[in-house]
Backbone as JSON, one array per atom type, in Angstrom:
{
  "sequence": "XXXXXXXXXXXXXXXXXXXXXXXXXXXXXXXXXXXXXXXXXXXXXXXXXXXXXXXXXXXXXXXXXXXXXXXXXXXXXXXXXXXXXXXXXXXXXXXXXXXXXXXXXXXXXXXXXXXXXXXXXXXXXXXXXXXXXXXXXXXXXXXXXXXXXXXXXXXXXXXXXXXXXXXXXXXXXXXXXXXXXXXXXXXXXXXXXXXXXXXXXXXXXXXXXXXXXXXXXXXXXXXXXXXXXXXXXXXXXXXXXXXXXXXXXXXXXXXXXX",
  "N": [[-23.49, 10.95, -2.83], [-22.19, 9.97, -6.34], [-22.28, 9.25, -9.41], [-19.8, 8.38, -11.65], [-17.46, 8.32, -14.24], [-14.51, 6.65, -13.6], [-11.02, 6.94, -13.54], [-8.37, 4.1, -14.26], [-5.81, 3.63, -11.85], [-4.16, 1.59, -11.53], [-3.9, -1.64, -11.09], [-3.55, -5.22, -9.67], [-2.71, -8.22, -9.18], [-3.32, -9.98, -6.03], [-3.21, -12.22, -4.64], [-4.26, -15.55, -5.06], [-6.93, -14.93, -7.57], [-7.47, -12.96, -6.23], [-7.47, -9.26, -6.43], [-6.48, -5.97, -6.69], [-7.29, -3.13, -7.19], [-6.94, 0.38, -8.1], [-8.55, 3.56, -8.39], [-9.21, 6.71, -9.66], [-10.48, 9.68, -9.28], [-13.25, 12.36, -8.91], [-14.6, 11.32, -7.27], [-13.71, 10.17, -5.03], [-13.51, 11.97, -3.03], [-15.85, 12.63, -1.48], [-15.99, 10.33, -0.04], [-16.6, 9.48, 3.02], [-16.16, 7.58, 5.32], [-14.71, 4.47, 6.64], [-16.21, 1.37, 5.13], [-17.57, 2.0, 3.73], [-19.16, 1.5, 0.57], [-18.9, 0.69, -3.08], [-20.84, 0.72, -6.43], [-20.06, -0.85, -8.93], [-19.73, -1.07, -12.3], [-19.57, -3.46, -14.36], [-19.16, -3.35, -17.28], [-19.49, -1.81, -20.54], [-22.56, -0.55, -21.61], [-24.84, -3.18, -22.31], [-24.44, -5.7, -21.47], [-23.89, -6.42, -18.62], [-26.61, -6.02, -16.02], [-26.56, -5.71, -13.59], [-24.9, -3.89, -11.24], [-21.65, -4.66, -9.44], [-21.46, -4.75, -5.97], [-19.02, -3.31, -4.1], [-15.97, -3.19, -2.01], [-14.8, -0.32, -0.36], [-11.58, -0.06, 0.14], [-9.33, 1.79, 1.47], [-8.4, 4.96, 0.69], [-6.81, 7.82, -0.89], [-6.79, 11.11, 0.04], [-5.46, 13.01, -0.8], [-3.96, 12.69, -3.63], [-6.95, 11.61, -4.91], [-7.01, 9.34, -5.23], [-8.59, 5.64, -4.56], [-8.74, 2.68, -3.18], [-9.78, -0.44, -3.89], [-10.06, -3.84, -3.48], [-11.07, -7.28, -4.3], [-12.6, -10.11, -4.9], [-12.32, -11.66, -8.2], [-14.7, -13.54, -8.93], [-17.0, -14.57, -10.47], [-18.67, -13.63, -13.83], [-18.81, -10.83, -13.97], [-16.77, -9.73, -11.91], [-14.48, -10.9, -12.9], [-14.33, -9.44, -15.08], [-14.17, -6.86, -14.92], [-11.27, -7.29, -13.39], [-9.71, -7.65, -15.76], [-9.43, -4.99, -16.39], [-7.42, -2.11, -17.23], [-4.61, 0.12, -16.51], [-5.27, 3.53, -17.22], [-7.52, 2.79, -18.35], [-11.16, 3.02, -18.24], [-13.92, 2.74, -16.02], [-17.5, 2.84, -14.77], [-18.82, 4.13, -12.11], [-20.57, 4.03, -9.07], [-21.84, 5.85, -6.31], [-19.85, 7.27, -3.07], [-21.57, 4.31, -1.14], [-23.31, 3.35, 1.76], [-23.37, 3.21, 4.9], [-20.62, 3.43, 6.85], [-17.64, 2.56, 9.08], [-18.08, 3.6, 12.37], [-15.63, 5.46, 14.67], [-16.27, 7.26, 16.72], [-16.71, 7.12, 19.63], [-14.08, 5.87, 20.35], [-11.11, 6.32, 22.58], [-8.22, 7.87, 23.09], [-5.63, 5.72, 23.68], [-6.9, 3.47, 24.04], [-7.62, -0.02, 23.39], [-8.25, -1.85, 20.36], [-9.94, -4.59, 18.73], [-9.4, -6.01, 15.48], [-11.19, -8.04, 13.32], [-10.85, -10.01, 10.5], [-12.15, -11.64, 7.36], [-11.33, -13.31, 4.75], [-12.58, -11.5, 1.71], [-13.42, -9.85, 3.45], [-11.72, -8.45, 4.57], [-10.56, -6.32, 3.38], [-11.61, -3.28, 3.91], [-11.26, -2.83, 6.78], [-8.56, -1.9, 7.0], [-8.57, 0.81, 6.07], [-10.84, 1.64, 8.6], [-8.17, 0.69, 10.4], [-6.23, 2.44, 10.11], [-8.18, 5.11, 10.3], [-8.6, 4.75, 13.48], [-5.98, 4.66, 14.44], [-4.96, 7.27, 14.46], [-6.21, 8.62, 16.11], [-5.12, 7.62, 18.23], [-5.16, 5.27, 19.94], [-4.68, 1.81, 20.35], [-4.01, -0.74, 17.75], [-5.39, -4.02, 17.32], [-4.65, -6.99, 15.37], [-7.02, -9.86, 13.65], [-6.46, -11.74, 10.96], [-8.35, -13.96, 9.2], [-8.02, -17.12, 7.15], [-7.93, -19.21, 4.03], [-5.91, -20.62, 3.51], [-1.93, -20.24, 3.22], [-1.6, -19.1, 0.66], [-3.58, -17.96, 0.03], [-3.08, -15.62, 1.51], [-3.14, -12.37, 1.94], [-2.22, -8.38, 2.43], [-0.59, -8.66, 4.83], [1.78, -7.86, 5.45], [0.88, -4.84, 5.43], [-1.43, -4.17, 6.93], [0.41, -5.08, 9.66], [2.22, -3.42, 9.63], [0.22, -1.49, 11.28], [0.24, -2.73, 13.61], [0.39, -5.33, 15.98], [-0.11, -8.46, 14.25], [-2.59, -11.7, 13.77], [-2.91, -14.18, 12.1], [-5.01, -16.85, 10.78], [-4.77, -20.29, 9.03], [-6.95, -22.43, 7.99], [-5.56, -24.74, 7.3], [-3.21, -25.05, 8.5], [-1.2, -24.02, 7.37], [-0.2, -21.22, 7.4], [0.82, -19.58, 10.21], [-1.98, -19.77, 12.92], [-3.55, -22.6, 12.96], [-7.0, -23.28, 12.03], [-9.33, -21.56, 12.98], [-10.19, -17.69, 13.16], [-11.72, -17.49, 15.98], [-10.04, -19.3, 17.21], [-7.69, -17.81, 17.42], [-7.38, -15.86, 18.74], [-8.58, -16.66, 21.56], [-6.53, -18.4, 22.17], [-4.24, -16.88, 22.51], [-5.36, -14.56, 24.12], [-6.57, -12.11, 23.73], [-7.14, -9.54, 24.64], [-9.31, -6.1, 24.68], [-10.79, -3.38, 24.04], [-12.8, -2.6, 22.6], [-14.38, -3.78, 19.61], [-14.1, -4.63, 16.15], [-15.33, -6.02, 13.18], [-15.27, -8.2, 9.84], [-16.31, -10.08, 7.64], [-16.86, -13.58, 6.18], [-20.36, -14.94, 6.58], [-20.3, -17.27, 9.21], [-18.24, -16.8, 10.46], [-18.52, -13.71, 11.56], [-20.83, -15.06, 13.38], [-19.88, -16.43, 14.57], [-17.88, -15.09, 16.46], [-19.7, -13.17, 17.59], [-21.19, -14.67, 18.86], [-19.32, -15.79, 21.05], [-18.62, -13.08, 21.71], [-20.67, -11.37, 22.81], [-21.45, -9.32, 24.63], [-19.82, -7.55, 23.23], [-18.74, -4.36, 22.47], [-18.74, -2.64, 19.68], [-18.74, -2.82, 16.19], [-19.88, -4.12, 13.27], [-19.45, -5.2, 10.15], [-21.41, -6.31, 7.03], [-21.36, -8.88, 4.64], [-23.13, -9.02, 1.73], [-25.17, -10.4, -1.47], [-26.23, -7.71, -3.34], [-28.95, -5.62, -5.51], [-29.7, -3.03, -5.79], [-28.59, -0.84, -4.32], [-28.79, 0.77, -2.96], [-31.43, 0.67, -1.39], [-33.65, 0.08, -2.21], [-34.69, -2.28, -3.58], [-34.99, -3.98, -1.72], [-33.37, -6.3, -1.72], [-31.45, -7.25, 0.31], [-31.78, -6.97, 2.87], [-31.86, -7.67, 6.49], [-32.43, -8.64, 9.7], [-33.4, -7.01, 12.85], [-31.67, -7.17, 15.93], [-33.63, -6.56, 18.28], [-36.48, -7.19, 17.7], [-39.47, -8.3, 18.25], [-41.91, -9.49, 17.32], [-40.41, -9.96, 14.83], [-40.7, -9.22, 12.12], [-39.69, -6.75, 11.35], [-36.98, -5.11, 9.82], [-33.33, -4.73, 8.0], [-32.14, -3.21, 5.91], [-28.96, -3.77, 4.1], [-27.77, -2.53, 2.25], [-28.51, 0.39, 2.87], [-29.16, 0.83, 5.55], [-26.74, -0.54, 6.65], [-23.6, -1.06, 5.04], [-22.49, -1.37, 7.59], [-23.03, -2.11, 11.23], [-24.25, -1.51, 14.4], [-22.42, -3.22, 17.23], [-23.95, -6.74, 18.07], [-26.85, -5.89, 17.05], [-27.69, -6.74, 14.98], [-29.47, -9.33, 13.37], [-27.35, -12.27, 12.32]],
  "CA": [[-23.1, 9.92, -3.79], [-21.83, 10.31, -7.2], [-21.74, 8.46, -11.08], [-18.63, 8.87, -12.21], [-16.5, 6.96, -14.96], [-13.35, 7.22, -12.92], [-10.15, 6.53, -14.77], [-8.0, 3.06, -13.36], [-4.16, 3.99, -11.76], [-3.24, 0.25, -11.29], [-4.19, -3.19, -10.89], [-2.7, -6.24, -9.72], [-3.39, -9.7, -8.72], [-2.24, -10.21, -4.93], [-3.34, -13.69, -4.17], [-4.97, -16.04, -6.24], [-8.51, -14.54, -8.0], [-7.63, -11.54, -5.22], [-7.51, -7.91, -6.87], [-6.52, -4.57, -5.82], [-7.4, -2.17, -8.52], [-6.66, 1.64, -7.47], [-9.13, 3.78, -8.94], [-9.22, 7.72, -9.9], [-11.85, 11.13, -9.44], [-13.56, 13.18, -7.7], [-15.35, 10.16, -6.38], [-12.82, 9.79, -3.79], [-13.39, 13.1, -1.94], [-17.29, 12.13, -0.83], [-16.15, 9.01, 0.77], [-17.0, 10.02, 4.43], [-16.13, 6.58, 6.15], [-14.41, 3.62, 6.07], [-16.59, 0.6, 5.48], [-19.01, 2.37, 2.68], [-18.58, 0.94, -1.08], [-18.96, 1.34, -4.38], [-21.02, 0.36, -7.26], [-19.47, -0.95, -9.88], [-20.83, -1.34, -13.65], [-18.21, -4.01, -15.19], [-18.31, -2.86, -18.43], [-19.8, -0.18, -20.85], [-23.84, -1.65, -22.62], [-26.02, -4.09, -21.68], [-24.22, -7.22, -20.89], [-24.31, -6.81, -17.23], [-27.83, -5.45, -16.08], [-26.45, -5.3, -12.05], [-23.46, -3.46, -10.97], [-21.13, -4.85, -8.21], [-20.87, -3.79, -4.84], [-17.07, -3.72, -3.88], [-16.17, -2.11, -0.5], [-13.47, 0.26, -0.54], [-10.67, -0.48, 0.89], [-8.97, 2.96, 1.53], [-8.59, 6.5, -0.07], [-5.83, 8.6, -0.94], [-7.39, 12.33, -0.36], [-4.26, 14.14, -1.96], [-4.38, 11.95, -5.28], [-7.79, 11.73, -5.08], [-7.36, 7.69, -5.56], [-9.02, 5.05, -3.99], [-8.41, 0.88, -3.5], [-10.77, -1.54, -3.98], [-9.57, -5.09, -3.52], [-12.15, -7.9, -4.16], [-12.82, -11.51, -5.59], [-12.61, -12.44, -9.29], [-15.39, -15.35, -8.83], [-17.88, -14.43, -11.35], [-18.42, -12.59, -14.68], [-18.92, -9.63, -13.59], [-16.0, -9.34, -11.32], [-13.71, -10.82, -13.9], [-14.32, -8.38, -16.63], [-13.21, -6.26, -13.87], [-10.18, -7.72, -13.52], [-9.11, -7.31, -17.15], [-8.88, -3.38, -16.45], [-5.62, -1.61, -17.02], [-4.42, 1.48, -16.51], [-5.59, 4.16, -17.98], [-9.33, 2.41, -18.69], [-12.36, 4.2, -17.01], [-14.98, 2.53, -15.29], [-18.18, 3.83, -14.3], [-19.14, 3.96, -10.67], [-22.06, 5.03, -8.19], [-21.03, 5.76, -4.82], [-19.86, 5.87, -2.2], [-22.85, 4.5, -0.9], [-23.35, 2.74, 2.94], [-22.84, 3.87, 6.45], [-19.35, 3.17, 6.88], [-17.69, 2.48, 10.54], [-17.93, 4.96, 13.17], [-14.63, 5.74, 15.57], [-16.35, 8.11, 17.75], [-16.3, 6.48, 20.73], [-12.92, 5.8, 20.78], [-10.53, 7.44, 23.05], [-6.7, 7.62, 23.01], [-5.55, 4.52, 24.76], [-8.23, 2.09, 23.85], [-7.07, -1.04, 23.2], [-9.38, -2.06, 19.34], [-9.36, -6.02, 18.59], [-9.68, -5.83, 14.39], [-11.3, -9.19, 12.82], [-11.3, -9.84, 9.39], [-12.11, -12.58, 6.76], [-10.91, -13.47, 3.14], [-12.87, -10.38, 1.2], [-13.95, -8.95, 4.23], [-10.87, -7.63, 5.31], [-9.98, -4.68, 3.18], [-12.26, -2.37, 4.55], [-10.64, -3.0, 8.31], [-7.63, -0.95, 6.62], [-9.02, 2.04, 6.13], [-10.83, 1.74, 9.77], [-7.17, 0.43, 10.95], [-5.73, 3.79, 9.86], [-8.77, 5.95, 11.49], [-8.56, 4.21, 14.74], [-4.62, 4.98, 15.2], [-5.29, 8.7, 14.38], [-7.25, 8.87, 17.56], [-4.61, 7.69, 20.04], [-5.73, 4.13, 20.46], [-4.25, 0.4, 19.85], [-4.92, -1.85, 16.79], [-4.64, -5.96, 17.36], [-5.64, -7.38, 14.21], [-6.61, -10.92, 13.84], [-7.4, -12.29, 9.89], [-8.3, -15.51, 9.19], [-7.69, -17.01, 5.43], [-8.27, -20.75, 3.67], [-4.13, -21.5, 3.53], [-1.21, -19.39, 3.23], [-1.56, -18.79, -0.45], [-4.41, -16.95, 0.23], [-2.88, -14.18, 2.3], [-3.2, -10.73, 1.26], [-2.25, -7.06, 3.03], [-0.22, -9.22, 5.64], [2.88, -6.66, 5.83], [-0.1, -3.64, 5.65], [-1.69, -4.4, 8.98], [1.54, -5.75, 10.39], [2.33, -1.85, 10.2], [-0.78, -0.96, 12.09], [0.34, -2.68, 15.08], [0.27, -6.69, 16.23], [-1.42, -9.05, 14.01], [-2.21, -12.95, 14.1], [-3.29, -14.93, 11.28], [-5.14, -18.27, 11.15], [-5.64, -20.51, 8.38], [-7.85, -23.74, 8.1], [-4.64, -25.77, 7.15], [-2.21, -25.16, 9.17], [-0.47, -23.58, 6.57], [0.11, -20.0, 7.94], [-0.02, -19.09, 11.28], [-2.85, -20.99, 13.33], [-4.5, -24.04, 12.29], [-7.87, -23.09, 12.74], [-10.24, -20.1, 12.98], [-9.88, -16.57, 13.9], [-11.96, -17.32, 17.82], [-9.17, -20.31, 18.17], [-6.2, -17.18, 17.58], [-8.1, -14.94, 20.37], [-8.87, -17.34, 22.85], [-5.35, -19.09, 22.51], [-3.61, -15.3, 22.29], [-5.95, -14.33, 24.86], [-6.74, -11.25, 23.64], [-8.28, -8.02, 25.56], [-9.87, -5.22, 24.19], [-12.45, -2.06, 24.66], [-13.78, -2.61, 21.24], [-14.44, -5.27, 18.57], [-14.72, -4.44, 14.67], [-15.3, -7.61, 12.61], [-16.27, -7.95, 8.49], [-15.92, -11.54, 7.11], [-17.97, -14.4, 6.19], [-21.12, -14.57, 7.94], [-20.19, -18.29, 9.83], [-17.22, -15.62, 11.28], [-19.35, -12.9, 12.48], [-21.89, -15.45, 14.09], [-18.75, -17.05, 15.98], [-17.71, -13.58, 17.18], [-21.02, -12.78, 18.33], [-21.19, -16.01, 19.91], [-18.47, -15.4, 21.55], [-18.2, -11.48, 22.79], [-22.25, -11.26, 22.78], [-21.47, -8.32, 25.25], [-18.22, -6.38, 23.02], [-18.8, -3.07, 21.8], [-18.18, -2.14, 18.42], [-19.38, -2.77, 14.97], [-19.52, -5.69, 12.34], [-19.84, -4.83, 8.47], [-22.14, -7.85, 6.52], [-21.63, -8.8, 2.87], [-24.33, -9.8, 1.07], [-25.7, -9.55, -2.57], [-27.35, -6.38, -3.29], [-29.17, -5.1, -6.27], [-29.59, -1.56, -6.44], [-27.12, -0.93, -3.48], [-29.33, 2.23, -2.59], [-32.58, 0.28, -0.75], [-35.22, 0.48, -3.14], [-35.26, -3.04, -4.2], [-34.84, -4.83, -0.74], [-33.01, -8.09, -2.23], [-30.06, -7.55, 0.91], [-32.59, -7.3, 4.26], [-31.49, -8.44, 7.96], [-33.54, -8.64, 10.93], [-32.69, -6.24, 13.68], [-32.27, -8.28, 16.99], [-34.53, -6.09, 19.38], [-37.46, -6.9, 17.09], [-40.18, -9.34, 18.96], [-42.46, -9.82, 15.9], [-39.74, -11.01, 13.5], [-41.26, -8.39, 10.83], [-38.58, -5.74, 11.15], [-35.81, -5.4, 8.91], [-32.61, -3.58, 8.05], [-31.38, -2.83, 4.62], [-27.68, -3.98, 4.62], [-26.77, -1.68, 1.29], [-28.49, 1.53, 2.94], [-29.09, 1.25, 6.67], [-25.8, -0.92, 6.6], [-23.36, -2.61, 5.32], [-22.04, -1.72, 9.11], [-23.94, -1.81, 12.07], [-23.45, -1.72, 15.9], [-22.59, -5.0, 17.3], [-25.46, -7.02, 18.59], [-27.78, -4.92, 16.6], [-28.94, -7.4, 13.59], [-29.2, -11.04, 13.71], [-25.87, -12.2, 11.46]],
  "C": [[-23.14, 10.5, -5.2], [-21.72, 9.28, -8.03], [-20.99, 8.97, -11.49], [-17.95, 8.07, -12.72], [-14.68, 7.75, -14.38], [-11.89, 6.07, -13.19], [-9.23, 5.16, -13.21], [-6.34, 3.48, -13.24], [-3.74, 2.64, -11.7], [-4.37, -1.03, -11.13], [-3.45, -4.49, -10.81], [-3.14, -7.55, -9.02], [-2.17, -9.92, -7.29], [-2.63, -11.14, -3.78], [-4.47, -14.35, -5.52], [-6.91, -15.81, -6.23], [-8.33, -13.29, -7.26], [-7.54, -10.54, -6.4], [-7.19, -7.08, -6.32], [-6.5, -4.2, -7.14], [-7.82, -0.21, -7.55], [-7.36, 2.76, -9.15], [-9.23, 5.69, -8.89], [-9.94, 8.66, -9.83], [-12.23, 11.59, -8.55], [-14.32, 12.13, -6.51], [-14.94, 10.47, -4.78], [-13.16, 10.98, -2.7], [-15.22, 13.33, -1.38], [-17.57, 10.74, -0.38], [-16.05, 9.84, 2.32], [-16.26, 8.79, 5.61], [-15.54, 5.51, 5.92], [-15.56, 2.12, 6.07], [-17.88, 0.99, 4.4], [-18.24, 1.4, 1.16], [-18.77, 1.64, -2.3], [-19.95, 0.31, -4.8], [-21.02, 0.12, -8.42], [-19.92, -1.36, -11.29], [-19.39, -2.32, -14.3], [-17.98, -3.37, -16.27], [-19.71, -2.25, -19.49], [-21.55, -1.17, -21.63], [-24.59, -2.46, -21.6], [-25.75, -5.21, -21.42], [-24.22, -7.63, -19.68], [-25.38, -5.12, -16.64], [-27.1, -4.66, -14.67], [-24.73, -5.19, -12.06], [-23.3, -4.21, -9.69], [-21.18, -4.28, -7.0], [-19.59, -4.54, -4.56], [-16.71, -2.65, -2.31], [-15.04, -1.59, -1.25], [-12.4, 0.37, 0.41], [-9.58, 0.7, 1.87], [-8.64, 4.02, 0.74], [-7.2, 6.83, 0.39], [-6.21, 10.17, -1.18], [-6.55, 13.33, -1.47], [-4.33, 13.73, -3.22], [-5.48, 11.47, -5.69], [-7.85, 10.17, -5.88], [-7.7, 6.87, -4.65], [-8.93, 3.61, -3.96], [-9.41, 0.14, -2.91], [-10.28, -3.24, -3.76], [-11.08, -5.94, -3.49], [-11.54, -9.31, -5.14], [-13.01, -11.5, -6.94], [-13.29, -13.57, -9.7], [-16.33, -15.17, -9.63], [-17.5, -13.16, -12.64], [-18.26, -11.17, -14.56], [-17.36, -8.89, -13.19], [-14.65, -9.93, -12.38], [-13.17, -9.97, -14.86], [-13.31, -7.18, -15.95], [-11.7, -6.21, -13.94], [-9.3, -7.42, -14.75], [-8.67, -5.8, -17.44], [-7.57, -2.91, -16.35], [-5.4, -0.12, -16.89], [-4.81, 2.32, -17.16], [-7.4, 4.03, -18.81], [-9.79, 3.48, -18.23], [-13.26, 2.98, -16.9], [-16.51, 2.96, -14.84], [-18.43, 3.14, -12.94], [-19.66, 4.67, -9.66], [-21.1, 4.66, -6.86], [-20.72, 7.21, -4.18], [-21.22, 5.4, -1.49], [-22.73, 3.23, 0.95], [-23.19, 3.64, 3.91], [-21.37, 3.02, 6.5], [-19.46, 2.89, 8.69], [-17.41, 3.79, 10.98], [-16.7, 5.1, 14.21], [-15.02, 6.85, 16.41], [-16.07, 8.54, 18.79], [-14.99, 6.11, 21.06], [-11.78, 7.02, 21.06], [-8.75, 6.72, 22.61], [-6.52, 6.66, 24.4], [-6.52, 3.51, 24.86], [-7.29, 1.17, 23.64], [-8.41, -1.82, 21.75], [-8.72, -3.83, 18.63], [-10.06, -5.63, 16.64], [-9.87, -6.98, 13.68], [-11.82, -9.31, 11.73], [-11.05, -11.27, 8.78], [-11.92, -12.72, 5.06], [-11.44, -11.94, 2.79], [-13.62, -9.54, 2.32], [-13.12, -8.21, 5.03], [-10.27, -6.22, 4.78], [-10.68, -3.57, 3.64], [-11.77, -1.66, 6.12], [-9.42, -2.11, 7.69], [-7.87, 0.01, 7.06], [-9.48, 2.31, 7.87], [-9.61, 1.35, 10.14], [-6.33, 2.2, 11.47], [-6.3, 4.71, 10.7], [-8.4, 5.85, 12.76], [-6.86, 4.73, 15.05], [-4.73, 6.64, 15.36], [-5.92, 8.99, 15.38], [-6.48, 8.15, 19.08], [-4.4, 6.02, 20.3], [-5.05, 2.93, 19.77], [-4.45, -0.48, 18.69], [-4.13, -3.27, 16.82], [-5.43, -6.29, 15.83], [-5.64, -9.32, 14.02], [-7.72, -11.53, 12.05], [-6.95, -13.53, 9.54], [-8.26, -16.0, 7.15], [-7.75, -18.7, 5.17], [-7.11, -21.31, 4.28], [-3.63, -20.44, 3.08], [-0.9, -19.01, 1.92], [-2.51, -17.46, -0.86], [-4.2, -15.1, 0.47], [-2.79, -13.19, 1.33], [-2.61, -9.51, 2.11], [-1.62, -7.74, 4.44], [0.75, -7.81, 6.49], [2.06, -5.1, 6.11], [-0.5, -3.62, 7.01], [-0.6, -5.12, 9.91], [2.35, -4.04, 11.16], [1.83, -1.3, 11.05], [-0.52, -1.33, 12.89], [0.08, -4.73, 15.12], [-0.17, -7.44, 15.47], [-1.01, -10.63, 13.57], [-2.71, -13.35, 12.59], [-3.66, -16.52, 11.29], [-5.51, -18.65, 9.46], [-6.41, -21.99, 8.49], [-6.81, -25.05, 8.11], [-3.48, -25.57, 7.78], [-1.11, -24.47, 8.46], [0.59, -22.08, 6.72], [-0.56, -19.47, 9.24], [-1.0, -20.04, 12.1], [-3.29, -21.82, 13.06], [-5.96, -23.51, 12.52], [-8.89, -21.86, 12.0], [-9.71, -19.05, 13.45], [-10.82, -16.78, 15.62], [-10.8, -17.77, 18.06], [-7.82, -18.7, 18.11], [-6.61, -16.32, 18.94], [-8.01, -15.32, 21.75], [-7.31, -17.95, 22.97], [-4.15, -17.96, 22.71], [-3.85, -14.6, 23.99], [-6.02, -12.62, 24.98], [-7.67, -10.55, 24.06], [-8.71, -7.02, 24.14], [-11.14, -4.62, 24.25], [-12.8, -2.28, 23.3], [-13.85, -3.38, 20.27], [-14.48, -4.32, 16.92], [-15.0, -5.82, 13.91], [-15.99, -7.27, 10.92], [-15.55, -9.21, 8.09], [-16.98, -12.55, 6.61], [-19.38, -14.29, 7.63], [-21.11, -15.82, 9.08], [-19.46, -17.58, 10.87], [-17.7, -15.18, 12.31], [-20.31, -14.11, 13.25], [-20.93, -16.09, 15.25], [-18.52, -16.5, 17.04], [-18.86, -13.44, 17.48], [-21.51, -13.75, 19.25], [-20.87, -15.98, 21.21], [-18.28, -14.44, 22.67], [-19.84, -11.27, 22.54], [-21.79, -9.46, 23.19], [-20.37, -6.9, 24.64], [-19.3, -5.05, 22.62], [-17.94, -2.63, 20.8], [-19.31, -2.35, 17.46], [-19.3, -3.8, 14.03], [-20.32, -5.0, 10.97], [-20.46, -6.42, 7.66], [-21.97, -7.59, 5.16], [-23.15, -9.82, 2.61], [-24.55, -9.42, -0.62], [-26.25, -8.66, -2.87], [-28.11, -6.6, -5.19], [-29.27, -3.93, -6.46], [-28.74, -0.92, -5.82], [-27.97, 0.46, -3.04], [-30.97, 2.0, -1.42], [-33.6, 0.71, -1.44], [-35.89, -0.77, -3.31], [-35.64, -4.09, -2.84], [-34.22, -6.67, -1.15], [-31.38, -8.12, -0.64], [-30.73, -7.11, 2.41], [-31.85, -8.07, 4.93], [-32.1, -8.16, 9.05], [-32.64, -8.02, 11.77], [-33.2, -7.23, 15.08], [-33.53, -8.22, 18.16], [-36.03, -6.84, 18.83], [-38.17, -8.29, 17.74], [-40.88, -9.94, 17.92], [-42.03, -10.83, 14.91], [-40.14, -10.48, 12.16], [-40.81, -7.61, 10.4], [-37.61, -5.97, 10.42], [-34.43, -4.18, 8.67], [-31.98, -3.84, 6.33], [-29.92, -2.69, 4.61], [-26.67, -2.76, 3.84], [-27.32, -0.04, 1.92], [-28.51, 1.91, 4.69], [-27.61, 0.88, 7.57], [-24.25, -0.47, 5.47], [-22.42, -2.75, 7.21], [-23.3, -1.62, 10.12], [-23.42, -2.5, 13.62], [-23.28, -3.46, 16.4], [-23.83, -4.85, 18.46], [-26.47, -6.22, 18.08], [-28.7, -5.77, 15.73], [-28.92, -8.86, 14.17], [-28.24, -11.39, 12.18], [-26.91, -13.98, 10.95]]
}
């Protein structure tokens, strides 16, 4: 991991409060994984004490740029927003365990479930996962069809459904109701979304194999301060814990309690 004020190639608003801001430096070439983040300092002094975490969405190794997409819902992430080309930023990182594609062989069949800001990350894994041979279904769920984001992006990668709450685009519903009414297979699960989501999906495929990425607030984004703790499920006690910004923000499925 690296501090680096790393200069901004773009920014654009691509749903309402959404973001993609495409970001510049050497940063980019000690991202290892998809599913690690960043930490983001909004802006230059003392007006914001705690930097953001922002996942990263995918890397460009040759131009050594990287895309962030995230929420405009607070100060922080606002100020953000106001960046233009040519700014700089500063930013720690990358910092997490990202997802792993090890296990996957050519000819898998990989079900990909994502929610409002929890889906840019599934990109980047989208991308890995084809590079290895293997299938990508993708199924993201969103408020109403105003919402949508990266629709035509993972549409590239291979099949994908969309639900939203209003009927508006795609299913009425949830992402289980597009699965179960789809009736979708698959050797492996990924999932990163709200945590009502993941607890559905886990509900659900108790038994899948894969991985689920958790947002949460952090503070130091490195595990020092413990403000972003999750109980690991084996644990009988109830005293165990997992650090989401350092032993996370992915982890095997069935591994934590969501």
């Amino acid at each position: 991991m690296i501090k680096e004020n790393m200069r901004v190639e773009a920014q654009r608003e691509i749903a309402p409060a959404i973001y993609e801001i495409t970001l510049f430096g050497e940063l980019v070439t000690h991202v290892s994984a998809p599913g690690q983040f960043l930490h983001i300092k909004p802006a230059p002094g003392t007006e914001f004490t705690l930097r953001r975490p922002l996942s990263i969405s995918h890397v460009n190794e040759a131009d050594k740029t990287l895309t962030v997409i995230y929420r405009a819902d607070g100060q922080g992430t606002k100020r953000i927003s106001e960046k233009r080309p040519g700014d700089v930023i500063n930013v720690f990182g990358p910092l997490g365990n990202g997802f792993s594609t090890s296990s996957i062989q050519s000819g898998d069949q990989v079900l990909i479930v994502g929610g409002g800001v929890g889906i840019p990350p599934l990109y980047g894994l989208a991308k890995d996962i084809l590079k290895k041979g293997a299938s990508v279904t993708t199924v993201l769920g969103f408020a109403d069809a105003s919402a949508v984001f990266y629709k035509d992006v993972f549409e590239a990668q291979g099949p994908l459904f969309i639900s939203t709450m209003d009927g508006s685009e795609g299913t009425k519903g949830v992402v289980t109701d597009v699965i179960r009414e789809q009736g979708l297979s698959f050797d492996y699960l990924y999932a990163c979304g709200p945590n009502p989501m993941l607890r559905a999906l886990n509900k659900d495929y108790s038994e899948a194999r894969g991985a689920v990425s958790l947002e949460e607030r952090m503070g130091c984004g490195i595990g020092a301060c413990f403000a972003c703790v999750c109980h690991p499920v084996d644990d009988p006690t109830g005293t165990g814990y997992r650090k989401i910004c350092s032993d996370g923000p992915v982890f095997n499925w069935g591994e934590v309690i969501i």
